[in-house]
N, C-alpha and C positions, 0 to 999 in steps of 0.2 A: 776778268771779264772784259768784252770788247768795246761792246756798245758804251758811246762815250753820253749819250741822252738818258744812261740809268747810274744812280748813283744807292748805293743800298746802302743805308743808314742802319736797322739793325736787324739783326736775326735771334729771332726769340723759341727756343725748341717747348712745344709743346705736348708734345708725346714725345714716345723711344721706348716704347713695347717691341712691337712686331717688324715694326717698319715708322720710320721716321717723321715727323708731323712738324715742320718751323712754320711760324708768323713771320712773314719776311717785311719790313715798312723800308720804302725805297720811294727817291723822287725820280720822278718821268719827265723829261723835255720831247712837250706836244713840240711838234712841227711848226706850230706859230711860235714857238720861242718859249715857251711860258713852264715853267718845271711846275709839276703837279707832284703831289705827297699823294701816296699810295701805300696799302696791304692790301697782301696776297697768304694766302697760307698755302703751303704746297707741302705735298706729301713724296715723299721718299720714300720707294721699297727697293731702289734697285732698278737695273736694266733687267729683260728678258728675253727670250726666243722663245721661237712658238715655229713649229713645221705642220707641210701637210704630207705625211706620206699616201702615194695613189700609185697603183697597179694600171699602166696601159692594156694590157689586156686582158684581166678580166674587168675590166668599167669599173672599178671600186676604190674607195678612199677609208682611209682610218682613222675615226673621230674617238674620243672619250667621253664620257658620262660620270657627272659629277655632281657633289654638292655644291653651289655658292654663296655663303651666308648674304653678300651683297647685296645681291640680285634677288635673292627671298625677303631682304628688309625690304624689296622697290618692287613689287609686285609680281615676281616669278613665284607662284601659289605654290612648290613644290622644290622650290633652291637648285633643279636639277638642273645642267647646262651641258649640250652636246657641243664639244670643242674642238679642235684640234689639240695636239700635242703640246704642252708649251711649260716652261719652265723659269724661276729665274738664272741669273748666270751667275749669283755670289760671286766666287773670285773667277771662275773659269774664262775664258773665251769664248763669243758665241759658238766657233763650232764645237768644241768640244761638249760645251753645254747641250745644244739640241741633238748631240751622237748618246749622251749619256740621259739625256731624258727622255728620248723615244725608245730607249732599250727599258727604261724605268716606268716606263707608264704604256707604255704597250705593246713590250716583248719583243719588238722588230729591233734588229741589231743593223744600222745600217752605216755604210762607210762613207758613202759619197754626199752629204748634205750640199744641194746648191742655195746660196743666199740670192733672196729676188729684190730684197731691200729692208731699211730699215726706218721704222715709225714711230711717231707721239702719238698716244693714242686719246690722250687726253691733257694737252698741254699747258689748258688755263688751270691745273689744279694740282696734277702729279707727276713728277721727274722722269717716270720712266722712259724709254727708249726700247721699243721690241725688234727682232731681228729677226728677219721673215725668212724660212727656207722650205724646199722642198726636195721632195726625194721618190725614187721609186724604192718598190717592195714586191717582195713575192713569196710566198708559203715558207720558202726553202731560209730565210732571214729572220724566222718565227723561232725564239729559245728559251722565251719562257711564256707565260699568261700576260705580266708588265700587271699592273692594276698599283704602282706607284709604291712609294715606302710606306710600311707603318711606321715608324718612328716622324715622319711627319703627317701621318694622320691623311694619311690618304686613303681612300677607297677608293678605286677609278675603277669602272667598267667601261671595255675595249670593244668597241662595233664595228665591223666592217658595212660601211653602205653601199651600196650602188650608187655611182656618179650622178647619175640625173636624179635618184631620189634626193638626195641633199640638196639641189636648187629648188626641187620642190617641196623640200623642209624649210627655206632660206624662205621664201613665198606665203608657207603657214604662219612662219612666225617661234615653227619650233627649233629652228636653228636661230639663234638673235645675238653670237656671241663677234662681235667685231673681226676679230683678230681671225676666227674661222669663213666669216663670209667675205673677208678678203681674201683670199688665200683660194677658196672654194672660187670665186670668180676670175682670180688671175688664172687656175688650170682652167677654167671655160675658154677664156679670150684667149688662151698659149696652145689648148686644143690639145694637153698634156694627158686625158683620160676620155 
């Protein structure tokens, strides 16, 4: 660790089911000099990737539809969540990871992933790091359905939307997944669909 104003006294694991849960108690050096004693619990699942593939010319983008037990504890009345593509990256490399998981969850086989950047999506709580790309698509890169693995318990249904409907999903309220209304507004301001 760099920061010389964090000193981390202990790390206490409190889950190690699915993804990793520590008590971290660490002192902090405020700025006026003074170390303050602090916990934090931070959760570990791993880094991810997450892509948008969009078609220039026909105006279309490919999102998925899912369940998310999460978001149905915190008031999504149906757990259902229209997304982009996205995956973790266990051992892989981001690109390899979002080439193998747009072929796994929505049948498009694509070779060229561009990275536009990479983000904390939720920094005061969980470790992740997401890896944002995107890519074009067209009929002819379609090989299978995609709808994700069974063996981890995937269902995914694959949607092709029109471009401007999803801003106007993003607006209802029916698109509210982060990672996809970023990604959905960097193609508006890149002018990519």
């Amino acid at each position: 660790m760099k920061n010389s104003r964090v000193k981390i006294n202990t790390v206490k694991n409190l889950a190690n089911d699915y993804y990793k849960l520590d008590k971290v108690n660490f002192d902090y050096k405020t700025k006026d000099g003074i170390w303050q004693n602090q916990s934090r619990e931070c959760y570990d699942r791993g880094d991810g990737a997450c892509i948008l593939l969009y078609n220039p010319l026909k105006k279309t983008v490919i999102l998925t539809k899912q369940f998310r037990m999460p978001s149905y504890l915190n008031e999504n009345e149906d757990g259902m969540m229209l997304e982009v593509c996205a995956g973790l990256l266990d051992k892989d490399d981001p690109f390899t990871c979002i080439k193998k998981e747009a072929e796994e969850e929505t049948g498009y086989k694509i070779n060229n992933p561009t990275k536009v950047f990479e983000l904390y999506s939720t920094p005061g709580a969980v470790t992740e790091k997401i890896h944002y790309f995107i890519a074009e698509y067209n009929d002819a890169m379609k090989i299978s359905e995609g709808g994700g693995l069974e063996e981890e318990t995937e269902e995914i249904e694959v949607i092709e939307f029109n471009f401007e409907e999803t801003l106007n999903l993003i607006k209802t309220g029916e698109i509210c997944d982060a990672k996809t209304v970023i990604l959905l507004q960097y193609a508006k301001i890149n002018n990519l669909v």
